[in-house]
N, C-alpha and C positions, 0 to 999 in steps of 0.2 A: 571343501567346505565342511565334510563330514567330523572333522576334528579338532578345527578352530576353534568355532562356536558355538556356546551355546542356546538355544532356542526356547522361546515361550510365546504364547499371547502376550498380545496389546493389553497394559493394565485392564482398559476399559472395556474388555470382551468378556464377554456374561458367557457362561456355560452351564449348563442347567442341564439335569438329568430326567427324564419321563421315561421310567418303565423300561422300555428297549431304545425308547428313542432317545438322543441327545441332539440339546439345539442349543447351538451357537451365534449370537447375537453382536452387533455394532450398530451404530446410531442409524449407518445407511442400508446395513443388511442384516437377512435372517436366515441361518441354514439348520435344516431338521432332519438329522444322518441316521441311518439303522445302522451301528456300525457294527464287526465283526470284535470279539472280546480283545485282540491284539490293538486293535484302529482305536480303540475305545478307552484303553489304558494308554495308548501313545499323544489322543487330545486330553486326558486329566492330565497327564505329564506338562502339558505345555501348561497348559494355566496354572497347576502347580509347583510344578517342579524346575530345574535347569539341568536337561540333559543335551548333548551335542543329536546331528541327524545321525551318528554312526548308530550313538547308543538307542536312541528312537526308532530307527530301523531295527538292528536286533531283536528289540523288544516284539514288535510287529513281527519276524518271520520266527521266531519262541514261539508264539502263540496262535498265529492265522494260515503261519506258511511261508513256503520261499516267494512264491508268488504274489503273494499279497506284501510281500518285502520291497518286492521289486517294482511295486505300485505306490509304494508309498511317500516316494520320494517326488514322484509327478503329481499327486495329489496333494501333498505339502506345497508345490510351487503354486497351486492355484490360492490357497491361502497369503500366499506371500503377497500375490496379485493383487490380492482386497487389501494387502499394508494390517493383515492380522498379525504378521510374525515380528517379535525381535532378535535381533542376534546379539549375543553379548560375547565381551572378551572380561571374563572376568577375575578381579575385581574391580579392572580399572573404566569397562563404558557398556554402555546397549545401546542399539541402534532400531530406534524406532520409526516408523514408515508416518508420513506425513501426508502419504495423498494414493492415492490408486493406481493399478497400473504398474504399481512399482517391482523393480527387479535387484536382485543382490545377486551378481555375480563379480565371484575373486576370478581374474583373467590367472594364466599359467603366468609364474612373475619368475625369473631367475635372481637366485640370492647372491652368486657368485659376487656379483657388482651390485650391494644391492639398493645402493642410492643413484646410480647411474639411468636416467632414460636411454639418453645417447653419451655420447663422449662430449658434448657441447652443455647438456643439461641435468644438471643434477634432481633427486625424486624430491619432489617435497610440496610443501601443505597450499594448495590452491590460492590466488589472491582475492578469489570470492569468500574462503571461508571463514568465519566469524566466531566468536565467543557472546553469547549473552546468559545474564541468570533468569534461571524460573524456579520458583518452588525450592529456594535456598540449592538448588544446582546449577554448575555450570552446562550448559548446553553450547555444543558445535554444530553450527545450520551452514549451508552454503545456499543460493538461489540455485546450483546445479545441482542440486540434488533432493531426490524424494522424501528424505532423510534425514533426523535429525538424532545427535547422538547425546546419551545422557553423560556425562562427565562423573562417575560416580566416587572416585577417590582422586587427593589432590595430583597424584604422583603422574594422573590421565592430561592433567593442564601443564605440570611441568614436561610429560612429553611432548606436547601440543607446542610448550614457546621452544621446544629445541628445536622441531619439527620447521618452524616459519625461520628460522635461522640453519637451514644445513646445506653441506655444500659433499663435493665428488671424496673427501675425505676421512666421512662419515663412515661409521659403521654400524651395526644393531648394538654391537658392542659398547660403544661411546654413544649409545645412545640411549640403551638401558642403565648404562654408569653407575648400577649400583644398584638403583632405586628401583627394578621390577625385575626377575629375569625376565632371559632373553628371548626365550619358544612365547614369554607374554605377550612382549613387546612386538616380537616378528605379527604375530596374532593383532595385535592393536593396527600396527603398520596396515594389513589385509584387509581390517572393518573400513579403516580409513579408506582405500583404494576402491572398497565393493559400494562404500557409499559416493564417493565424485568429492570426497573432503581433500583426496590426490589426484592429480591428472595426470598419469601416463604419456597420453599422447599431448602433444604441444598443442597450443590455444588455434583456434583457426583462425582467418585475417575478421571474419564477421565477429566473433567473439570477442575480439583483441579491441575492438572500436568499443563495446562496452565498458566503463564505470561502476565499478563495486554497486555504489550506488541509487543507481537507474538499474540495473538487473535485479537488484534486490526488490527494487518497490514495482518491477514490472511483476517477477512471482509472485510477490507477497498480495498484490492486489486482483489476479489471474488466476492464482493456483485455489482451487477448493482443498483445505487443510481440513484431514480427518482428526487432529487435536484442535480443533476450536471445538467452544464450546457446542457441546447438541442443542439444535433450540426445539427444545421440549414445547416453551413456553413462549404468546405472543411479550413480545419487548412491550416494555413500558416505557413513559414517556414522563419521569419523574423532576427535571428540575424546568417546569414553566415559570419559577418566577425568575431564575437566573440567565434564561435562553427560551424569552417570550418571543410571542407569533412579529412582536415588532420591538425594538429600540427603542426604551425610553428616551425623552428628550435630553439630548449632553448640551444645550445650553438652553438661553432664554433669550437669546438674540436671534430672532427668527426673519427669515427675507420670506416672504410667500412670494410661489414662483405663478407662471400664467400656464394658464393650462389650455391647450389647444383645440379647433372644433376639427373634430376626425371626420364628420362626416364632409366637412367641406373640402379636407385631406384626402379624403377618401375619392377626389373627385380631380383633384388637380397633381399629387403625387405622381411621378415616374411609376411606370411596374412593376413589379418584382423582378420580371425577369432583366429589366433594364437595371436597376439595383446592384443586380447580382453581379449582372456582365461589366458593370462599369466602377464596380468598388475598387479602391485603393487606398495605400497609405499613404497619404500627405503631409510631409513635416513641413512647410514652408504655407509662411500661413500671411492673410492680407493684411494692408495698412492699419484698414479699420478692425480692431478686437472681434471677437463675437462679443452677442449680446446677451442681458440677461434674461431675456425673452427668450430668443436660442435656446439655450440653455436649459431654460425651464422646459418649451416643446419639449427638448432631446432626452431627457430624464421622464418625461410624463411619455413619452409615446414606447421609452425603451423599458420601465423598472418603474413605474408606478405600481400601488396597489390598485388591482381591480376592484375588487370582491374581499370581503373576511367572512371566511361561511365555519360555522360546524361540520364536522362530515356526519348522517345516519348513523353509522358502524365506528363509532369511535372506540374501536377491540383493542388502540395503543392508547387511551386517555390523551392525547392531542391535545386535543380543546380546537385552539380556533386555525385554520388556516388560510391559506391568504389567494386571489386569485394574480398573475402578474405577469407582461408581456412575453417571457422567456418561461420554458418550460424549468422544473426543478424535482429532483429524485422526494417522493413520498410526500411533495410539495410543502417541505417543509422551508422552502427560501431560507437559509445561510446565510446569504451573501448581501452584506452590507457596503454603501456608496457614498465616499469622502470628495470631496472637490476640494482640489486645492489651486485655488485663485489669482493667477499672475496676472493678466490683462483679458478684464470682459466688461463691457460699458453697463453700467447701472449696477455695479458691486463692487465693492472693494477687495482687494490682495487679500488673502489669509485662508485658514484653511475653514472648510464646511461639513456639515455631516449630510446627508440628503434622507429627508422622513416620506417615506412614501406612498404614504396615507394619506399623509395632511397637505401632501407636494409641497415640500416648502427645505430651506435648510435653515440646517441652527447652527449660528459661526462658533466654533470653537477658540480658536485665535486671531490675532492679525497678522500680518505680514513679519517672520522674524524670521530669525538666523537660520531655525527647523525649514519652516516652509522653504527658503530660499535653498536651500541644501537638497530636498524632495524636488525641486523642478529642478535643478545643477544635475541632479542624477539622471532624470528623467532625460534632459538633453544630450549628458555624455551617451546614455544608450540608445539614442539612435541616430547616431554619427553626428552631432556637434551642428546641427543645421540653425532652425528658428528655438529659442525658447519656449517651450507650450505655455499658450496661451490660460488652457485650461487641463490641469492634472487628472483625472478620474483615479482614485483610488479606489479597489475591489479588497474588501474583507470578508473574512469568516468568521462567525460565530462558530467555532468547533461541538461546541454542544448542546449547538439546534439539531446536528448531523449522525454524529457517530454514536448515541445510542442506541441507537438504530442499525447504521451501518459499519459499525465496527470496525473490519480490516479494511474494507472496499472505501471508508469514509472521506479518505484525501483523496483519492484516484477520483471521486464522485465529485466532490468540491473543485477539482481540475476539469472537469466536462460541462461542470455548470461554468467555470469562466469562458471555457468557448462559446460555448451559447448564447450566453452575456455579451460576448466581445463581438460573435459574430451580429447579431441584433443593432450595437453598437455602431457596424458599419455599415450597415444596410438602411438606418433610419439617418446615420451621417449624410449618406449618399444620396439621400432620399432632399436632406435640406440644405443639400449643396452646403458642406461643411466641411472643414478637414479633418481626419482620423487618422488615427496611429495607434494600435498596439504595444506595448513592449514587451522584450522578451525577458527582463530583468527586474528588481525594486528592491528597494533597503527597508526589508520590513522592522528591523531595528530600531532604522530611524524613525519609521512612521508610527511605530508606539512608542517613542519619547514626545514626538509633535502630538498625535492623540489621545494621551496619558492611557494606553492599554495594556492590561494584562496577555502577554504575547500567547499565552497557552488557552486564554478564554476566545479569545479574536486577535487578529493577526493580517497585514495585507497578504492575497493571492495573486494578486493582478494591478497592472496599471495599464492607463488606457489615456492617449493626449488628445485635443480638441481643440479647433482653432476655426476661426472663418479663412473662407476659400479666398485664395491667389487669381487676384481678375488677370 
């Protein structure tokens, strides 16, 4: 490693000098060194300068000693640890650390063969790893790795599309082809390897079952990333009128639904634990539809509004929120409720929005070609049984959510549908009803039927509903 790369702080590492002391700073930590005048010029080096560990070291036993030479390479790795360090091959990338913990070792590679794993597998660029832009750069991330690399000259992406293209015939040679030397190139190849942008060893049988991805969105929403931003500051809560506490009315055709007496519920209802142990999914549903009554209980007992309160401490400007039978992250409820209406006695086909305040729906359309395509789907996915009776479509409002929650904002919006769902089949089961989950939905089509802007609100979920099979 001592002569590949070269080494600096993380842009965003403050180093600040006091007298004898020097203190080096990141969002998450703070270190206050008395160093020795060798140790001392080897961290301005890093935040200033691009020297390799050979010449870092050097510098350090010039100045402090042999021994303090030979110390400084174990106390550089602690830094690496916090993901202070980057490595670069330059001109063409730097590898910046993305999360803690992390480690950069170049394994011993022989060059003799140097695209060869085995004889059966040639070396080349992982099928996790990615290109995206930030900051007018190209950046390479993979979910296997701590690491993300900055792409800083073009000549770094055209080795990158040679790289997802090479086979046992390859050489540094035909693959510098001109456009970098080759000790650069060999060098590039190394970053690549020390970050997990190459895999050496073959994929494992558990690794091989993942999808680009699903690995990607399980990091991305898992991994605490020391490049997000620092939250210095509490998050505001700036667009209420476009991602208010509730859904203005999308029509004027309104059914008021019935609302049910809980406390008399609260006396004749199965258990909980009967509930639990006896929920299932049932596609096969009775002669007679459910009812509009139904319906109404099943929506007022599962995703009514309770309550709309202020909070005390409104430190995010909020404003109002809402109370409602499923729990929901900063209680800020997302997640919006379409019925889409095949057969239920005292309403007609067509699709509905469900307001959950005012417990009522507001029809959006009637029965057309859209709707009739939303249950055809809904049937093909879960095995071709009865037609649902009654469609439950689950949306999201995206930015009720993610000004707030940011990276974690889908992963969060996917735990409230369970919640949702699972409520769904515990008050099903409660009113002797039929329920179904799906595991699929054409959110496509369901913003051409809703006239919705797919990046404001969007289905997340579908959920079928039918009276029970005597």
């Amino acid at each position: 490693m001592s002569d590949l790369f070269t080494l600096s702080f993380r842009p965003d590492i403050a180093l600040t000098v006091e007298g004898e002391r020097l203190i080096l700073q990141s969002a998450q930590h703070r270190l206050t060194l008395h160093p020795k005048p060798g140790l001392r010029s080897a961290l301005e080096h890093l935040k200033h300068s691009a020297y390799t560990l050979a010449q870092l070291t050097t510098l350090v036993v010039e100045i402090d000693g042999v021994e303090d030479g030979l110390e400084f390479e174990s106390e550089l790795q602690k830094l690496i640890s916090l993901g202070w360090i980057c490595h670069s091959v330059l001109p063409l990338a730097t590898a910046i650390a993305i999360a803690e913990n992390y480690q950069f070792v170049v394994p011993v590679f022989g060059w003799q063969q140097p695209w060869l794993v085995s004889e059966a597998e040639p070396l080349m660029l992982s099928r996790f790893a990615f290109l995206r832009q930030e900051k007018q750069q190209f950046v390479l991330e993979s979910p296997l790795s701590k690491a993300k690399i900055i792409l800083l000259d073009w000549r770094a992406t055209a080795l990158i599309g040679k790289l997802a293209q090479v086979d046992a015939s390859f050489t540094l040679e035909t693959l510098a082809d001109g456009l970098i030397d080759v000790e650069i190139a060999r060098a590039f190849i190394q970053l690549l390897i020390a970050t997990k942008m190459i895999q050496l060893e073959p994929e494992s049988k558990a690794l091989a079952e993942w999808q680009f991805h699903n690995l990607l969105f399980h990091r991305q929403t898992r991994l605490q990333r020391l490049d997000e931003p620092p939250k210095t500051e509490i998050p505001q809560f700036e667009d209420s009128e476009r991602s208010a506490v509730l859904k203005p009315p999308m029509s004027q055709q309104v059914i008021s639904l019935d609302k049910p007496n809980l406390e008399a519920l609260a006396k004749t209802d199965i258990s909980l634990t009967q509930a639990i142990e006896s929920r299932q999914s049932i596609r096969e549903y009775g002669d007679q539809p459910i009812t509009l009554s139904q319906l109404g209980e099943f929506l007022y007992r599962c995703a009514r509004v309770k309550e709309v309160y202020t909070p005390e401490d409104d430190l995010m400007n909020i404003g109002e929120c809402t109370k409602r039978p499923y729990p929901c992250g900063g209680a800020l409820y997302e997640l919006e409720i379409y019925a889409v209406i095949n057969r239920c006695q005292g309403l007609d086909a067509g699709l509905y929005h469900y307001q959950p305040l005012a417990h009522r729906l507001h029809q959006l359309t009637e029965q057309n070609p859209d709707v009739e395509a939303l249950l055809y789907d809904a049937w093909k996915s879960t095995g071709q049984q009865d037609i649902p009776q009654v469609l439950l479509i689950v949306t999201a409002r995206f930015g009720r959510l993610f000004w707030k929650y940011h990276g974690i904002g889908y992963g969060l919006i996917l735990k409230h549908i369970g919640v949702l769902y699972q409520t769904f089949y515990l008050v099903a089961t409660a009113m002797k009803l039929a329920p179904t989950a799906i595991g699929g939905g054409n959110s496509e089509l369901f913003g051409k039927a809703a006239n919705l802007n797919e990046h404001e609100e969007s289905s997340v979920g579908e959920f079928m509903l039918g009276s029970l099979k005597q």
